[in-house]
C-alpha positions as CSV (number, residue, x, y, z in Angstrom):
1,X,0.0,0.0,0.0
2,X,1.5,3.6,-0.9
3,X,1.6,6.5,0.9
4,X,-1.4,8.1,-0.6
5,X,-3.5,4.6,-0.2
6,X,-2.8,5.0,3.3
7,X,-3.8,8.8,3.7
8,X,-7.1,8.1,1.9
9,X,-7.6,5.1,4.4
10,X,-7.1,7.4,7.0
11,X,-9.4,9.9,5.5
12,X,-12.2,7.6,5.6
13,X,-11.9,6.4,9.2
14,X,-11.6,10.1,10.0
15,X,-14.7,10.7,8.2
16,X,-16.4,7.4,10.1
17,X,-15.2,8.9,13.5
18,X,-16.6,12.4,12.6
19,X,-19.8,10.6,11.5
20,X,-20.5,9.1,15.1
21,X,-19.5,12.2,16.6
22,X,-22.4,13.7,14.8
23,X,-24.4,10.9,15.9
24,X,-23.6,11.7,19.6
25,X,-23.8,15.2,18.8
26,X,-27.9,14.3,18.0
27,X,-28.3,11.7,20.9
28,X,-27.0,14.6,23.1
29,X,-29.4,17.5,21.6
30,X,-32.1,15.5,22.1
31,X,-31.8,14.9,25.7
32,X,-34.2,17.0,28.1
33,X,-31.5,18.6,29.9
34,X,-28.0,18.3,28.1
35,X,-24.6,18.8,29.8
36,X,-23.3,22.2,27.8
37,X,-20.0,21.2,29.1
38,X,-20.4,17.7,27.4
39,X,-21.8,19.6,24.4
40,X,-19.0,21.9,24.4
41,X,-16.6,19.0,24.4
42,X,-18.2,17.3,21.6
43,X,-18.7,20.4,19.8
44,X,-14.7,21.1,20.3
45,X,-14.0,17.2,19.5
46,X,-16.1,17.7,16.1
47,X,-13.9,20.6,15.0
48,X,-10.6,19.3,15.7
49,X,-11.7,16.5,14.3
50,X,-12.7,18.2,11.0
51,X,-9.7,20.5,10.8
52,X,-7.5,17.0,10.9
53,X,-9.9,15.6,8.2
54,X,-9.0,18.3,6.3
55,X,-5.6,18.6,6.7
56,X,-5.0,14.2,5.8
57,X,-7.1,15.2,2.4
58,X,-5.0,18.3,1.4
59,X,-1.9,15.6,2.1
60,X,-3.4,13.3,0.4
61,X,-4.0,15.4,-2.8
62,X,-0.8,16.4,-2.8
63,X,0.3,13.0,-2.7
64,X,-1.9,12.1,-5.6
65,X,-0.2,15.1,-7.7
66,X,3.4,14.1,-6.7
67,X,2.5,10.0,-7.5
68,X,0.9,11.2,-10.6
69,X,3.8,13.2,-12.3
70,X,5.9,10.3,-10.9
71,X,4.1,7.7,-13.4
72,X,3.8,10.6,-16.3
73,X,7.5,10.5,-16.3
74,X,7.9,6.9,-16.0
75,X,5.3,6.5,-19.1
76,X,6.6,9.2,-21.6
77,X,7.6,8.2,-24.4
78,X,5.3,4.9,-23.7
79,X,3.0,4.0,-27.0
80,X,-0.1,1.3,-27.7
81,X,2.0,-1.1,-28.7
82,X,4.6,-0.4,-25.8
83,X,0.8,-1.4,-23.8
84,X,0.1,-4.0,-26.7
85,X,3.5,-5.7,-26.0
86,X,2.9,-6.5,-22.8
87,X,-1.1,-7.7,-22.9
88,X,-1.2,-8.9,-26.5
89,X,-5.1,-8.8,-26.3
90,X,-5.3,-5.5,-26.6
91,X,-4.2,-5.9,-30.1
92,X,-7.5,-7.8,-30.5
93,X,-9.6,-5.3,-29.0
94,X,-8.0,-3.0,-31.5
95,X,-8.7,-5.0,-34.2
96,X,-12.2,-5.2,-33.5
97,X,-12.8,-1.5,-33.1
98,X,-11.2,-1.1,-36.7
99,X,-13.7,-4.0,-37.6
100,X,-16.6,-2.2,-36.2
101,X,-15.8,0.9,-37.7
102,X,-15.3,-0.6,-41.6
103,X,-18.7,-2.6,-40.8
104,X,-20.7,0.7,-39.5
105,X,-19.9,2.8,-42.0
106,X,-22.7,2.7,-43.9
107,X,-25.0,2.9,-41.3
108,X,-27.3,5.4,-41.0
109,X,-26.7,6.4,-37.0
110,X,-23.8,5.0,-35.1
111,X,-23.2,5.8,-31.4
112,X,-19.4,5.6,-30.2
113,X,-20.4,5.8,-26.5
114,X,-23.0,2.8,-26.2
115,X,-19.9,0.9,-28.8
116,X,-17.6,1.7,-26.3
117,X,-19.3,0.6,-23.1
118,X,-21.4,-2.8,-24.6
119,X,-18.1,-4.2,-26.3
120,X,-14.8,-2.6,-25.2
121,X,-15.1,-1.0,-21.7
122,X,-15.2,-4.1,-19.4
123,X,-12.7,-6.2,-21.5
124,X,-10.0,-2.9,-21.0
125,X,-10.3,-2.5,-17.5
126,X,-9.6,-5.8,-17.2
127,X,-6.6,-5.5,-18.7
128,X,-5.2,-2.3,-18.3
129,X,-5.6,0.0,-14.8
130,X,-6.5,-1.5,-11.1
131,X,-7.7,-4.8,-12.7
132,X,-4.5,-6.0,-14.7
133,X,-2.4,-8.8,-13.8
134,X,0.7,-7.3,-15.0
135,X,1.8,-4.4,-12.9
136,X,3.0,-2.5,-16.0
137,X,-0.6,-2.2,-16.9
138,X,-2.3,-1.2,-13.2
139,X,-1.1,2.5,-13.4
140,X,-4.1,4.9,-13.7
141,X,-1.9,6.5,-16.7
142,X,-1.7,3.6,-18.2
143,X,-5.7,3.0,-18.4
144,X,-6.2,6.3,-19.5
145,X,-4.0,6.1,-22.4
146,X,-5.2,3.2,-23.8
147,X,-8.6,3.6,-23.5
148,X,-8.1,6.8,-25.0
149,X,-6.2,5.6,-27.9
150,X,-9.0,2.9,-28.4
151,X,-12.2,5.1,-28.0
152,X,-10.4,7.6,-30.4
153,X,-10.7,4.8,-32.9
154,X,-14.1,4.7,-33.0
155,X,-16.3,6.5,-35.6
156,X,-17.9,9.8,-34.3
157,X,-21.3,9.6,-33.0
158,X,-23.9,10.4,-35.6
159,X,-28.0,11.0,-35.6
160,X,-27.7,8.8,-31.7
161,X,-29.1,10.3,-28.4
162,X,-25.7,11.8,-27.6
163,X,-25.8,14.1,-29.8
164,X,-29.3,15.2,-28.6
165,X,-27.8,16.3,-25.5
166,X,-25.0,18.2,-26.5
């Protein structure tokens, strides 16, 4: 686990901690005659709680930044079939795109977005990002590359819903 995995970890307990806090913070409201000391303490509790919150997100942002220029300069230079050479299937998936876009030509509305998440979406993630087997391919760069250089492959949308709500 890196540093920033273990930041957002944190983050989330934090968050859990402030959340029963809250809870407390209710319980205590809605007692006939509450302790202000006690709600003072809580209310003081909740604060310094939420300030520490804040403080382990801005850390772990900046981690995020610093991890992710880290990988952009591990990847330049990096190519599809740099990607392609180590999970040969995405040559496959390639190949397919290029086959769907010779066999839709013709047709009369095509929709790259509904192509792209019926037929190629879950077959990428499993092989390039989070989901890979290889750790070449788990970067976050790494996905977005490749799927980007796939989707781009597609034919443009034309007379589909998307183009409705642009």
């Amino acid at each position: 686990m890196n540093k920033f995995d273990e930041l957002l970890n944190l983050t989330n307990e934090l968050n859990e901690i402030e959340r029963i806090f809250y809870e407390i913070f209710r319980i205590l409201i809605k007692r006939p005659n509450p302790d202000d000391e006690d709600l003072r303490d809580l209310e003081n509790g909740l604060k310094q709680l939420g300030n520490l919150s804040r403080m382990i997100f801005t850390l772990s942002e900046k981690c995020l930044e610093m991890e992710n220029k880290a990988e952009q300069s591990r990847n330049a230079g990096k190519n599809f079939e740099y990607y392609a050479s180590l999970e040969p299937k995405l040559l496959d998936i390639r190949e397919d795109i290029i086959e769907l876009t010779v066999s839709t030509q013709n047709d009369p509305s095509f929709c790259a977005n509904v192509a792209w998440s019926l037929l190629f979406k879950q077959k990428v993630n499993t092989l390039v990002g989070y989901s890979a087997v290889k750790p070449e391919l788990k970067s976050v760069q790494a996905h977005n590359f490749v799927t980007r250089t796939l989707y781009d492959l597609l034919p443009p949308c034309r007379n589909c819903f998307c183009l409705n709500l642009e």
